[in-house]
N, C-alpha and C positions, 0 to 999 in steps of 0.2 A: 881517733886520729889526732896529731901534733901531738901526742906524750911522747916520753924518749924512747919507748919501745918501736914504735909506730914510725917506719918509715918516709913518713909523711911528717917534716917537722913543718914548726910553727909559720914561717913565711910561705912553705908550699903551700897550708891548708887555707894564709891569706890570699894567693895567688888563685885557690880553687874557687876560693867565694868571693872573691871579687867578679871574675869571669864569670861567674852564675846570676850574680846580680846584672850585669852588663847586657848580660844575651836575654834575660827573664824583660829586663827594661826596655832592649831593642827590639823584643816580639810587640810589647805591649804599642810600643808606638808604631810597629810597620803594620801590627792586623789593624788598626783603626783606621791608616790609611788604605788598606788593602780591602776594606768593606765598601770604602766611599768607590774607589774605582772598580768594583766586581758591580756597584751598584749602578755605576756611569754606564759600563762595558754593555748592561742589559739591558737599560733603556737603549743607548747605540742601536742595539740591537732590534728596537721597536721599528730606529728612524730608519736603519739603514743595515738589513740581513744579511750578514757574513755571506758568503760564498763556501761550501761547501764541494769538495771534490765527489765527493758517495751520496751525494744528493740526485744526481745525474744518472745513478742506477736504476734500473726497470726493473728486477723483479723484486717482487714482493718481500719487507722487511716481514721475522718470523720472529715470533715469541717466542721467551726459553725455553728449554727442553726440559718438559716434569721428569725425565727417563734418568736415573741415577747412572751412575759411569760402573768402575770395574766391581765385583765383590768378590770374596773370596778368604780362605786362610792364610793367616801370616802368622810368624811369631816376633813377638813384641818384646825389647830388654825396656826393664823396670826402670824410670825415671830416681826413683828411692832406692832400691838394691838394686849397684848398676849390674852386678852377676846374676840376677834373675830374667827369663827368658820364658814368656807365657802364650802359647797359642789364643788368636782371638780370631772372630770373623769381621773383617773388614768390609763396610759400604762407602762407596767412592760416590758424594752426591753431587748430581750435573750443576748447569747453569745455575739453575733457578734455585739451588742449594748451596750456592758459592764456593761449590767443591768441597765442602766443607766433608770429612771424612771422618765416620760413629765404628766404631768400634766395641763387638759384643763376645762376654761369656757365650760358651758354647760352638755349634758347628755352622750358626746360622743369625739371622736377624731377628729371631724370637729368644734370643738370651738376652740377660740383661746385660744393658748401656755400662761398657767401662771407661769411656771416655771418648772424647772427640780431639779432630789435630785440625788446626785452622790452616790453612797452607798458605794465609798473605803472609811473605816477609818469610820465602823460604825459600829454599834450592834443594833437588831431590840429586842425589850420585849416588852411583855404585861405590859399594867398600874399596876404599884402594888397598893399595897391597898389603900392609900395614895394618888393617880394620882385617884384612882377610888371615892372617897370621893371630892376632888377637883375639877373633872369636872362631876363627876355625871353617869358617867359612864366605861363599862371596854373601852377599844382601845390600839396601838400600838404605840408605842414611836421606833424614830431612836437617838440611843445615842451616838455620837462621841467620839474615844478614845483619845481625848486629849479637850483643853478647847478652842480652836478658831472658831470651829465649830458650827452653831446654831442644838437644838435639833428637830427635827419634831416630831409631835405627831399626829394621826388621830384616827378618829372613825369612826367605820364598820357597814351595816347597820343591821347583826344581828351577833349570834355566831359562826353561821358556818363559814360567809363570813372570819369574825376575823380570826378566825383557819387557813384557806388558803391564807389570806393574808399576817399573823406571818411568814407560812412557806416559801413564796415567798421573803416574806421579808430578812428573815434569810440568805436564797439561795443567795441571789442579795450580802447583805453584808459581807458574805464568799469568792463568786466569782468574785467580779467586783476588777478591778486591779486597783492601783492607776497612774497617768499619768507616764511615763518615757523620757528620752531623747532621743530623735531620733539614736541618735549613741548608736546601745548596747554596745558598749565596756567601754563610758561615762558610760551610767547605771548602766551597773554591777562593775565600777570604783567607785562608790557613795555607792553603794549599801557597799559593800565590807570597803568602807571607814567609814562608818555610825558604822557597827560590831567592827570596830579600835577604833574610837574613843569611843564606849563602854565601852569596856574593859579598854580602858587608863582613864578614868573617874572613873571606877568599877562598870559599869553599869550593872547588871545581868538579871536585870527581863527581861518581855515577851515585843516586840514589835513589831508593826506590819506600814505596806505601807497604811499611809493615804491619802496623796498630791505629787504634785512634787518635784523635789528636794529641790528647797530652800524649800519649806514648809516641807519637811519631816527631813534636818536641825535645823529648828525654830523650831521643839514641841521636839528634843532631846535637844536644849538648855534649852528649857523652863521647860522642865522634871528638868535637870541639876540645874538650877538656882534656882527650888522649893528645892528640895533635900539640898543642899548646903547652901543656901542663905534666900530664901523667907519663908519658913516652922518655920525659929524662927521668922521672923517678926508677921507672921500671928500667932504664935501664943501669943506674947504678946500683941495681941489687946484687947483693953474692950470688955466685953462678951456681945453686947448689943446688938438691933437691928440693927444696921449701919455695923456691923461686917464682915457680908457675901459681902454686898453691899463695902465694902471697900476692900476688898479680890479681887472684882470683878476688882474694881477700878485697883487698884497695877499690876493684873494681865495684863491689856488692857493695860495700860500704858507702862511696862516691854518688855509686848508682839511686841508688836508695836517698842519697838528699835532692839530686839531680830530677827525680823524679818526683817529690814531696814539690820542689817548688815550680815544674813545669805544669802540674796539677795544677797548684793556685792558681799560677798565672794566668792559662787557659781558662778556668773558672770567673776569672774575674776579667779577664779581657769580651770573652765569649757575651758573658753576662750584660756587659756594657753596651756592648752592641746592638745585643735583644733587646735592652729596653730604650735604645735608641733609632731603630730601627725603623718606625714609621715617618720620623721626623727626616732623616736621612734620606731615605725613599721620596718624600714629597718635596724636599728640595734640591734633591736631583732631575725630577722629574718636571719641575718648574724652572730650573735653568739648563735644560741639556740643550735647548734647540741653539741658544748664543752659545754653548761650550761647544758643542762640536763645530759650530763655523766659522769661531776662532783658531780652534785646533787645528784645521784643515792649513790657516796661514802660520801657525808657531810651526808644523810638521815640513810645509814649504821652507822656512828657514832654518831647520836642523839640515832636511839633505844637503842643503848647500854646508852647512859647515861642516858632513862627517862624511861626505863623500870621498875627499882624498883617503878618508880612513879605509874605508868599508870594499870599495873599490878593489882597490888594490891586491886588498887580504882576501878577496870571493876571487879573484882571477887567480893567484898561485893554490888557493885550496881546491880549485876548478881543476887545473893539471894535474895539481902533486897529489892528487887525495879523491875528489871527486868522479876522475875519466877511470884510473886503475878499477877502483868498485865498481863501477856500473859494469865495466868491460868483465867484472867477475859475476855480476846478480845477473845482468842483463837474460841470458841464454837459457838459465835453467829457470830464471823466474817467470819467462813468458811459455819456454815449454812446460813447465810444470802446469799453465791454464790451460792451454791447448788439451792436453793431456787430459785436464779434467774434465772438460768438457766433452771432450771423446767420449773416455771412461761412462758419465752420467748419460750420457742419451742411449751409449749401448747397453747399458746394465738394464735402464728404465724401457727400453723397448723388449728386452726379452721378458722381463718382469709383466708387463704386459700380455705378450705372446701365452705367456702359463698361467695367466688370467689372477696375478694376484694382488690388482684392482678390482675384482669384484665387488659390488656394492656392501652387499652381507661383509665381505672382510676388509671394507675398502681401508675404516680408519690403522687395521694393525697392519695390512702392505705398506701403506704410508707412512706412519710410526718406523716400522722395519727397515723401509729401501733409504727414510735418513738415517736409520743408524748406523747402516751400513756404509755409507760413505764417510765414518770413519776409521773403515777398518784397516790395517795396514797394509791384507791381502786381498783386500776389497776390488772393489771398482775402480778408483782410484789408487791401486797401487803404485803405476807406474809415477805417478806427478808427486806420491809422499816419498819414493827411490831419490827422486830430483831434489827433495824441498832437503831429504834427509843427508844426501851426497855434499848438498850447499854445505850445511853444518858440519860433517865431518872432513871434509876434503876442502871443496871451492876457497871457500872464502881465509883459511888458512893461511892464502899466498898473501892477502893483502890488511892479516888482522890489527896488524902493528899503525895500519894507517886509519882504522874504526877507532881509535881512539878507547875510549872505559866506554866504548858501546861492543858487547861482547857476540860473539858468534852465536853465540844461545839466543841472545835477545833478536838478533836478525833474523835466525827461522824461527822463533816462534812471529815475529811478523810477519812474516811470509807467509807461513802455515794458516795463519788467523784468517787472512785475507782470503787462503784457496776457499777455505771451511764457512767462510761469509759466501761464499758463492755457489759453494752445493746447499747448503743449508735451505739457504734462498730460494734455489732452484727447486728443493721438493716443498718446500712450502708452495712456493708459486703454483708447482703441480697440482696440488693436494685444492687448492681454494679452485682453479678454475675447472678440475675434473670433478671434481663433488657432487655434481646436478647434471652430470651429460650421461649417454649410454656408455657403454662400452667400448663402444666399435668407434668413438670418436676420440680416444684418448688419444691414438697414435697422431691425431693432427694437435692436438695438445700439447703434447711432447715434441711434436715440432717448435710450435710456438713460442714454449719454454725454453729451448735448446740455443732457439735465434734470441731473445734477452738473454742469453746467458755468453753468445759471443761479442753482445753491445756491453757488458759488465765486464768479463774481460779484462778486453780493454781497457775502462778506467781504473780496474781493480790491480792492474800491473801498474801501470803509472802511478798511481795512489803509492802502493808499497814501495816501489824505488823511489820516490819523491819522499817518503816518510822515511825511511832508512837513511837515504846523502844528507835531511834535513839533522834529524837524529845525532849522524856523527860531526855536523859539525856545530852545538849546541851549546855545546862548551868551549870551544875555540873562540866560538864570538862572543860568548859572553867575558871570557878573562882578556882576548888579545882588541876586540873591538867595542863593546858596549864602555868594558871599565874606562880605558884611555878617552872613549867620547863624552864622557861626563861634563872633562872642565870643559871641552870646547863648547858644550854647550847654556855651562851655567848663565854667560850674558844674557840669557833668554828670562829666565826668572826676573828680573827688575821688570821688564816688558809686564810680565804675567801679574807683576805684582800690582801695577797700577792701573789697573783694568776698574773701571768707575763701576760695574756692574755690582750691586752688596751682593756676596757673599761668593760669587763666579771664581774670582780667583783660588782659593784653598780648595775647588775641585779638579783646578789641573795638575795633574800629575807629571811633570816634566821627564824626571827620567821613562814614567813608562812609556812619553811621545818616543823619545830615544826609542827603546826597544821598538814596539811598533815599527817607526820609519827604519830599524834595521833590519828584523827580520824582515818585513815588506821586498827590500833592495835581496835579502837573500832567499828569499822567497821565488821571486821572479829569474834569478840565477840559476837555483837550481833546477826553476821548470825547465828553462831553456837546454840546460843538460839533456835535461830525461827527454825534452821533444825529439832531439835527435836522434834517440832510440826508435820511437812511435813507430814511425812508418815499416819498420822490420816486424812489429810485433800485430800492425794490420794486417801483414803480408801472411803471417802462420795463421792468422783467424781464418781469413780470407779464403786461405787452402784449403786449411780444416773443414770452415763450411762449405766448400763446394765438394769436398771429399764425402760428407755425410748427407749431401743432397736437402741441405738446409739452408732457407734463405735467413739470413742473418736483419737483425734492425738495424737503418742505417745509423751508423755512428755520425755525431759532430763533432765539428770539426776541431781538429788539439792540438 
């Protein structure tokens, strides 16, 4: 790049590496800060335990599931000859396998290993019409959210199969996590610093955990450096064949130094930390009790200076954005519980009735009856018809107002939430029927059925409060957090002469900011969602007296 062949001359290639050195230099200094307050945040958390909404849940939390997801035949086009198309058998592995998906020579899982497909940092679609015309028929693409990733494509060997593979597929690339660093406090230091460097760029849109660190580094450069930089090259190129293919060029090229240096950096910011790392700890740990009782009166005087801001902007997002969505989740999200919870007591009572808790077969009835509450013609069909109608129909009317939080990403949080709650439920079954007869499940499954209309409950409000929070995450961060900065800077001289040695460089002022704003939008939106509550007590309510189940009493919300 910068010869005269090279599209890329001599000032754009200064304009590249400048920006690389700027963004390599601004990580290095926001993860140092971002380790000190992941480290404040945890002690916090000694003095004084977050509040958790799913803490308040009754049934029993449940270990992954050893049970792999779908398997089967597909055929696979060649990442190296893209005209080649080879049948393989596909193992779809569950939880406890990160979805992670092996694919083998042969008609089966005793062929040998031809490769595996990671699914963080993907999107599974049908061929549109265009991919259906070019390879002659429908099948399933994996498309990566950024451009370093190769795309996978296969074909099913009929419609149905497609359908159930689409949805495994979907499942896999919602739920499988991208790698992290072994120390959570690194992780959620990166993590947290990634957000920083966002906003200091003015990065707003949606993004998501494709790779590891450095690699989840390199594709917010790479984002950066398109935006910025690359977006006027590309577009003054001749409109010709060679166009895209030199796009590609530019890109692999770019990519490739972009990645060389978020390596390093990573490497040597990471490293700095680890061997700093006890020192950090111990004096955090010896000055949290005067930081946080300070904090408490610096956090008193932000509300008062970003009130007029914050205010304002949570009451028209409350009308214009907030009341529209809920009036569209609201109905199908609380039927879709009710429904499940139907669904799982009736399934599990007749499961029962044809005795297939017996002791000898207890652990594979068990095993079986959660598998099956994920099936689509299951037990709970009717509440996935709901979660699945949201995503294709519902929420349609009001997507424009969700912001870059996409309709996908809403049912699958919805979905996640139902699947927390039957999951739960046959766990719960499975520990406290274990050691009883037989003849006493069916009061078991009572038991079970009543925590599962006290979860409910919180499990509806949880996902509407996480969804209105969701969309508006980006709003306050570009229209409210950014403009509240200056009004707050006066606070720092305060901070700065704090007699206590070394107290002052662990306050983190802007992230009191944030805090005391989500806090203020926090309580905003609960108050939305409470308004809802009493309708979705009311279907529980029904529910269980329709099923001759007394319910645990709920508190009060």
């Amino acid at each position: 790049m910068g010869n005269s062949l090279s599209p890329i001359d001599e000032p754009t290639q200064t304009r590249i590496n400048d920006l690389l050195q700027e963004v390599v230099k601004q990580f290095s200094i926001e993860f140092s800060k971002a380790y000190a307050q992941v480290c404040i945040k945890n002690a916090k958390k000694e003095l004084e335990p977050e509040e958790d909404m799913l803490a308040e849940l009754k049934l029993l939390d449940y270990p992954p599931s050893e049970m792999n997801g779908k398997t089967g035949m597909l055929t696979k086009r060649g990442d190296v000859s893209k005209s080649s198309w080879k049948s393989r058998f596909f193992v779809m592995q569950g939880e406890k396998g990160n979805y992670k998906v092996d694919y083998f020579d042969g008609t089966d899982d005793k062929g040998k290993l031809k490769g595996s497909i990671y699914c963080a940092g993907y999107t599974a679609y049908e061929f549109s019409a265009d991919d259906i015309i070019e390879f002659g028929e429908p099948g399933i693409k994996l498309v990566p959210w950024g451009y370093g990733k190769r795309t996978w494509w296969m074909k099913c060997p009929d419609d149905a199969e497609r359908k159930e593979w689409l949805k495994a597929f979907q499942t896999a690339c919602w739920k499988a996590k991208a790698p992290r660093d072994q120390d959570a406090t690194i992780a959620e230091a990166f993590d947290l610093t990634i957000k920083k460097l966002r906003w200091h760029f003015w990065c707003w849109s949606w993004y998501g955990d494709s790779g590891d660190e450095p690699q989840r580094l390199a594709e917010f450069v790479t984002d950066l450096m398109e935006r910025n930089v690359l977006n006027e090259v590309f577009y003054k190129l001749p409109d010709n064949a060679m166009k895209s293919m030199t796009i590609d060029a530019i890109r692999k090229a770019v990519g490739s130094s972009v990645k060389t240096a978020c390596s390093s950096a990573w490497l040597s910011s990471a490293g700095a930390v680890r061997s700093m790392s006890t020192t950090i700890q111990s004096q955090v740990k010896d000055l949290i009790a005067p930081l946080v009782e300070k904090e408490k009166v610096f956090k008193e005087t932000i509300v008062q200076k970003v009130s007029g801001t914050v205010d304002p902007f949570l009451s028209e997002k409350g009308s214009e954005v907030l009341k529209p969505v809920l009036d569209v989740l609201f109905q199908p999200v609380s039927d879709a519980f009710v429904y499940a919870v139907q669904g799982f007591y009736s399934h599990m009572t007749e499961k029962i009735k044809d005795g297939a808790f017996k002791q000898n077969d207890y652990t594979y009835g068990i095993n079986r009856a959660d598998w099956e509450m994920d099936w689509w013609n299951g037990p709970v069909h009717k509440s996935y018809v709901l979660v699945d109608r949201l995503y294709d129909t519902d929420l349609n009317t009001v997507a424009k107002l969700c912001g870059n939080l996409s309709t996908y990403t809403i049912y699958y949080m919805v979905l996640d939430k139902l699947k927390l709650m039957l999951h739960r439920a046959v766990f719960t079954f499975r520990e406290l029927a274990k050691d009883i007869g037989e003849t006493e499940q069916t009061s078991v499954l009572s038991h079970v059925t009543g925590l599962m209309f006290h979860d409910a409950m919180i499990l509806v409000k949880n996902v509407i409060f996480t969804v209105l929070k969701a969309i508006l995450e980006n709003p306050i961060a570009e229209f409210v957090i950014k403009p509240c900065v200056a009004l707050i800077e006066p606070i720092q001289a305060t901070i700065d002469e704090i007699p206590i040695p070394g107290l002052s460089v662990l306050f983190d002022l802007p992230g009191m900011l944030e805090d005391v704003v989500y806090s203020i939008e926090d309580n905003a939106v609960l108050a939305v969602v409470k308004g809802c509550l009493s309708g979705v007590k009311s279907k529980l309510d029904a529910a269980s007296l329709e099923l001759g189940v007394a319910s645990v009493k709920l508190k009060k919300t």
